[in-house]
VMD Tcl script that builds the backbone (N, CA, C; Angstrom):
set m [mol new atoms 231]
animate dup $m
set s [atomselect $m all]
$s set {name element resname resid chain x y z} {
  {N N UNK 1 A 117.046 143.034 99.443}
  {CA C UNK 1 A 116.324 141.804 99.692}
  {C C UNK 1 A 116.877 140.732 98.756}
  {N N UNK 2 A 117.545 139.771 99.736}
  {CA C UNK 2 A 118.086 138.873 98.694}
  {C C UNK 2 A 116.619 137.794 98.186}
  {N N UNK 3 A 116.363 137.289 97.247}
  {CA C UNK 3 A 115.457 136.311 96.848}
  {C C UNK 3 A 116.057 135.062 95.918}
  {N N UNK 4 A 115.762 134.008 96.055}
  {CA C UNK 4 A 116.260 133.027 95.317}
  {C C UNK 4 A 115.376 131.951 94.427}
  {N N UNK 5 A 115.989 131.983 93.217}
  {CA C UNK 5 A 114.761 131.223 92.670}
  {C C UNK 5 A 115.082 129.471 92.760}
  {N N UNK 6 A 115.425 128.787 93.314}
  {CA C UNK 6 A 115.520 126.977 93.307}
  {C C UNK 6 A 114.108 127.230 93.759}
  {N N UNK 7 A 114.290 125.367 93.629}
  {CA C UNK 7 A 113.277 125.074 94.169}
  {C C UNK 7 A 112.663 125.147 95.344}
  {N N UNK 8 A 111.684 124.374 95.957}
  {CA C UNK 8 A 111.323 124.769 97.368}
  {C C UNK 8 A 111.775 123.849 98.242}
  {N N UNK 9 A 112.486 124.254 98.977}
  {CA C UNK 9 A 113.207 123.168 99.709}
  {C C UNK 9 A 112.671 124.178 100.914}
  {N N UNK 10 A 112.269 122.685 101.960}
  {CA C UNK 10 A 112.197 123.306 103.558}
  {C C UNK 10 A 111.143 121.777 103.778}
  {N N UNK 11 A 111.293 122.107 105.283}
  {CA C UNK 11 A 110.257 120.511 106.272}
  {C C UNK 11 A 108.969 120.909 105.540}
  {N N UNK 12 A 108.602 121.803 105.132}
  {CA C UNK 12 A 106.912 121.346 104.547}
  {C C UNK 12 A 106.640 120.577 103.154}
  {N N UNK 13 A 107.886 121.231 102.299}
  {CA C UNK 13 A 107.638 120.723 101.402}
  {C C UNK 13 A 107.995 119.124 101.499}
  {N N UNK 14 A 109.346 118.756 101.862}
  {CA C UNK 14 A 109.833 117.561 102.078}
  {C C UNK 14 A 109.146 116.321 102.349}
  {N N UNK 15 A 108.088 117.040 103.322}
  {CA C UNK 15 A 107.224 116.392 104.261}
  {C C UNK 15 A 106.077 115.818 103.487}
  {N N UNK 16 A 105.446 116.817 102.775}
  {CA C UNK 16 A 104.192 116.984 101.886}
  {C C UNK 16 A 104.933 116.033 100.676}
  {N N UNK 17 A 105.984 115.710 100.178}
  {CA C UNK 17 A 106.985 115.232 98.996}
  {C C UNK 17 A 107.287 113.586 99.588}
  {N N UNK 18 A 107.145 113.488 100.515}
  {CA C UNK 18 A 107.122 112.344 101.459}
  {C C UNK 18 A 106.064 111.678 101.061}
  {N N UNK 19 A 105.144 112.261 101.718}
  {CA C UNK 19 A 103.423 111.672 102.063}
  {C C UNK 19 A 102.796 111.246 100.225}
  {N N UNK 20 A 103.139 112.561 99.437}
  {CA C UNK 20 A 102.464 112.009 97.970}
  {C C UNK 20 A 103.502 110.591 97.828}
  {N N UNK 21 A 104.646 110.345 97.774}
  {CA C UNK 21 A 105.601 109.559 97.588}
  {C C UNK 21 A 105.068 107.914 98.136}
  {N N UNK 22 A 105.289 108.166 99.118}
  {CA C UNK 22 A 104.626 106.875 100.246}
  {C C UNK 22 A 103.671 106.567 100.302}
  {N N UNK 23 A 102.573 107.691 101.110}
  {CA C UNK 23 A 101.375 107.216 101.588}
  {C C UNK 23 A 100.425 107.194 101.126}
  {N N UNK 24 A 100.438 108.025 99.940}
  {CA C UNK 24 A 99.031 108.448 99.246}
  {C C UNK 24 A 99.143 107.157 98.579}
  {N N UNK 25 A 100.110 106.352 97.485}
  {CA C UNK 25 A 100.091 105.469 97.113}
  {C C UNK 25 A 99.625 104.037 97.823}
  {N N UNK 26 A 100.345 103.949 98.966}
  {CA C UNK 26 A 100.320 103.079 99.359}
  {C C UNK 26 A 98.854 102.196 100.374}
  {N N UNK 27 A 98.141 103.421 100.538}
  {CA C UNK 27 A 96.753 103.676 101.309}
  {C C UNK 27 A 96.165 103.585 100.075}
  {N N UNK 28 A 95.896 103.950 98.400}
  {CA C UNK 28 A 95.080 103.822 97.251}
  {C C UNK 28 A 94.851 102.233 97.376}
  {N N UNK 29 A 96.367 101.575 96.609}
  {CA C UNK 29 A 96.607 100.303 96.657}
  {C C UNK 29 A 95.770 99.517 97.323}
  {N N UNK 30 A 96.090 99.757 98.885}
  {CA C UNK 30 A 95.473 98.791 99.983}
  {C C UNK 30 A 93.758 99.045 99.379}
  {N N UNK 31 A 93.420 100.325 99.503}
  {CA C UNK 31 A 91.522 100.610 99.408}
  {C C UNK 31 A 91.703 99.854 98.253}
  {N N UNK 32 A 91.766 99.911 97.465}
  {CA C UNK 32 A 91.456 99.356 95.691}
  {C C UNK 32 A 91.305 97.667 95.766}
  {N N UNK 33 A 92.350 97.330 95.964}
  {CA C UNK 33 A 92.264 96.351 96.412}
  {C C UNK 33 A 91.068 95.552 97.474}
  {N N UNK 34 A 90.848 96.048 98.150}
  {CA C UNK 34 A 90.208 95.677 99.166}
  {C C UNK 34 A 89.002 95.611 98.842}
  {N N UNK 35 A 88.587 97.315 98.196}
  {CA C UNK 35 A 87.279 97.812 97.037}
  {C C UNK 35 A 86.446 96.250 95.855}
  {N N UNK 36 A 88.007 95.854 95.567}
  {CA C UNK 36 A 87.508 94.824 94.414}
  {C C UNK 36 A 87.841 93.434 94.927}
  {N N UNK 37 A 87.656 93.023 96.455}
  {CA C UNK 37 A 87.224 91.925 96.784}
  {C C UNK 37 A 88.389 91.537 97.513}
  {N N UNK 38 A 89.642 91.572 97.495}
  {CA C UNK 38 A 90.763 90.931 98.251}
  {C C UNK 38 A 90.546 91.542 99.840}
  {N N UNK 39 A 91.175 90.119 100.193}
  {CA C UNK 39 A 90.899 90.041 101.866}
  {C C UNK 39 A 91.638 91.573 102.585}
  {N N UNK 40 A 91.226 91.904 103.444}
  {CA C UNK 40 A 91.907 93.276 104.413}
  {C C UNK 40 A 93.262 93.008 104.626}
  {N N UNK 41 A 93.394 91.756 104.975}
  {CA C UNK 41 A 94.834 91.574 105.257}
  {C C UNK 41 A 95.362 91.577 104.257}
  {N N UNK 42 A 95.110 91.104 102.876}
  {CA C UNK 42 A 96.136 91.180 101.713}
  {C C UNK 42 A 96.210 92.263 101.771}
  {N N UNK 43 A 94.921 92.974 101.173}
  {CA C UNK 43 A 95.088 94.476 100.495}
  {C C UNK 43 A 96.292 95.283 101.425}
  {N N UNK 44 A 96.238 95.374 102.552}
  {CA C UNK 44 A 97.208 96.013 103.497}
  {C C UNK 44 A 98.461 95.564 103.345}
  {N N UNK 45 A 99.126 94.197 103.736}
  {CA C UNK 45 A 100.016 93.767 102.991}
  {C C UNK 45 A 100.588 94.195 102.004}
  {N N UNK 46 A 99.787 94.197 100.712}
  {CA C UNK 46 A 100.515 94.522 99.516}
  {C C UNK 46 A 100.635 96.213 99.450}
  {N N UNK 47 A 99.839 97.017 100.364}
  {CA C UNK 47 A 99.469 98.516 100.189}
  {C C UNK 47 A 101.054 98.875 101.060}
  {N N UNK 48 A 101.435 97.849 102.091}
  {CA C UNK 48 A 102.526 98.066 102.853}
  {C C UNK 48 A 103.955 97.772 101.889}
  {N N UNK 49 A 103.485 97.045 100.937}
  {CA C UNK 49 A 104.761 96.875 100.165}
  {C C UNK 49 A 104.959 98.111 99.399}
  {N N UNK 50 A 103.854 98.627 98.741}
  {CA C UNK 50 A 104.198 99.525 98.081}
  {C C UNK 50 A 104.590 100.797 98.785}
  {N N UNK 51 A 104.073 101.217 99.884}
  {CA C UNK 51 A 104.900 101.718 100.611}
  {C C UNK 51 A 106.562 101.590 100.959}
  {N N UNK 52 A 107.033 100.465 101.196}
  {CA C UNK 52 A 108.097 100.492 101.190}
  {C C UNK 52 A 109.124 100.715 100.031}
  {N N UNK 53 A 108.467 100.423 98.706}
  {CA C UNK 53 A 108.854 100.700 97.528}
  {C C UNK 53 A 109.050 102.152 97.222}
  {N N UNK 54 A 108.117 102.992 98.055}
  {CA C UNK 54 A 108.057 104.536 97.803}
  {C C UNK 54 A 108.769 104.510 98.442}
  {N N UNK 55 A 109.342 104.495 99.680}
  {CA C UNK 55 A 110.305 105.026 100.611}
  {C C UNK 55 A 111.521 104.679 99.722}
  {N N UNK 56 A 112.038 103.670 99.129}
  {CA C UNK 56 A 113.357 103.369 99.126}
  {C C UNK 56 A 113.200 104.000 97.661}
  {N N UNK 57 A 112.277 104.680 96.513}
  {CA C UNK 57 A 112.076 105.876 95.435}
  {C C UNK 57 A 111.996 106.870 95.893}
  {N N UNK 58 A 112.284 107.277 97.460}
  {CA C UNK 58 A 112.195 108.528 97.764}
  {C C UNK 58 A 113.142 109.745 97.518}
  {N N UNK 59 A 114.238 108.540 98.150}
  {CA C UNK 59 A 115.821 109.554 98.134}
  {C C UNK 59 A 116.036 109.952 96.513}
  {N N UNK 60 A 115.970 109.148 95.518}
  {CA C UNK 60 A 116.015 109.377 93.954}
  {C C UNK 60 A 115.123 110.503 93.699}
  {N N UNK 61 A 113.645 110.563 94.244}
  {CA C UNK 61 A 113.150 111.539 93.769}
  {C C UNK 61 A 113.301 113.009 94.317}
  {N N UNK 62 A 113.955 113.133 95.613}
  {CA C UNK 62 A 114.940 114.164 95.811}
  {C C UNK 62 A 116.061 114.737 95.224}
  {N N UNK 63 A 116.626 113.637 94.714}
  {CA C UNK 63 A 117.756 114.253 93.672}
  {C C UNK 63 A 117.274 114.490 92.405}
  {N N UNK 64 A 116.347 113.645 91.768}
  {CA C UNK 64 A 115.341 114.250 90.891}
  {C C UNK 64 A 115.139 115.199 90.233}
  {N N UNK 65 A 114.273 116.074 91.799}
  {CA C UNK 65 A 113.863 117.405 91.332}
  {C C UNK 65 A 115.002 118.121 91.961}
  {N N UNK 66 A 116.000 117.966 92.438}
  {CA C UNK 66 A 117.311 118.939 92.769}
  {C C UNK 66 A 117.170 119.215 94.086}
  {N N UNK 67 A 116.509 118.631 95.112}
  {CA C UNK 67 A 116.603 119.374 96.483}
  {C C UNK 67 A 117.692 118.664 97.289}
  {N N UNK 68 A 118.237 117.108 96.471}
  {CA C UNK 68 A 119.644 117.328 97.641}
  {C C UNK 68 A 120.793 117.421 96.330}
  {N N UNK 69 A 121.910 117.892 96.950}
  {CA C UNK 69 A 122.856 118.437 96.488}
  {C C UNK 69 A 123.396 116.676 95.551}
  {N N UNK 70 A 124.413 117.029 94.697}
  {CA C UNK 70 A 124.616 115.983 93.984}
  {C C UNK 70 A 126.353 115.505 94.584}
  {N N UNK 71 A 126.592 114.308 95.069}
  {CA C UNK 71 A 128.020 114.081 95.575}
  {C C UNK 71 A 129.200 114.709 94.917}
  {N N UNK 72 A 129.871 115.339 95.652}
  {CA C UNK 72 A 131.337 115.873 95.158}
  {C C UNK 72 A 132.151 114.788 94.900}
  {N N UNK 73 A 133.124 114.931 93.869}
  {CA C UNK 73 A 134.399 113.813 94.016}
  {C C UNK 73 A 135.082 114.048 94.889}
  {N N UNK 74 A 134.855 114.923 95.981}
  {CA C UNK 74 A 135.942 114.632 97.367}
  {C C UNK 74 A 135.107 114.054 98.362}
  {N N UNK 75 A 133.924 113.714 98.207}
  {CA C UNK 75 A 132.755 113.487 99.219}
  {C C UNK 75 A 133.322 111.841 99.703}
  {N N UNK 76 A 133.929 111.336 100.922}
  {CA C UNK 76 A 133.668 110.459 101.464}
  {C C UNK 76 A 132.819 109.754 102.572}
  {N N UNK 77 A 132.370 109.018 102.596}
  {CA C UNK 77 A 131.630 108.164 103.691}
  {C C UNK 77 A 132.153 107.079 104.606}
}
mol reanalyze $m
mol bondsrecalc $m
mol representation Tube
mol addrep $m
């Protein structure tokens, strides 16, 4: 039985590594906001920015914790 110890790499975790990343943040933001008086449309607005802020901290926090591989010096694009 082969077994391997890395990390957990597979669609659940990724997925679940996604959602804390993005959405959980970005859905707090908007409620909090909204909670302490700013209009629905701001709070969402700004809850959508921070969302997009997680997405584009996403790919970093994949390499991060080691689940994508790190570029070779022969690696072209």
């Amino acid at each position: 039985m082969n077994q391997t110890t890395g990390p957990p790499v597979g669609i659940g975790s990724i997925t679940a590594l996604a959602f804390v990343v993005v959405l959980v943040p970005a859905i707090a933001v908007a409620a909090l906001l909204h909670i302490f008086g700013a209009a629905l449309s701001v709070a969402c607005m700004l809850g959508l920015l921070v969302a997009f802020i997680g997405m584009a901290l996403y790919p970093r926090m994949l390499k991060w914790l080691g689940w994508l591989p790190e570029p070779q010096e022969g690696d072209h694009e």
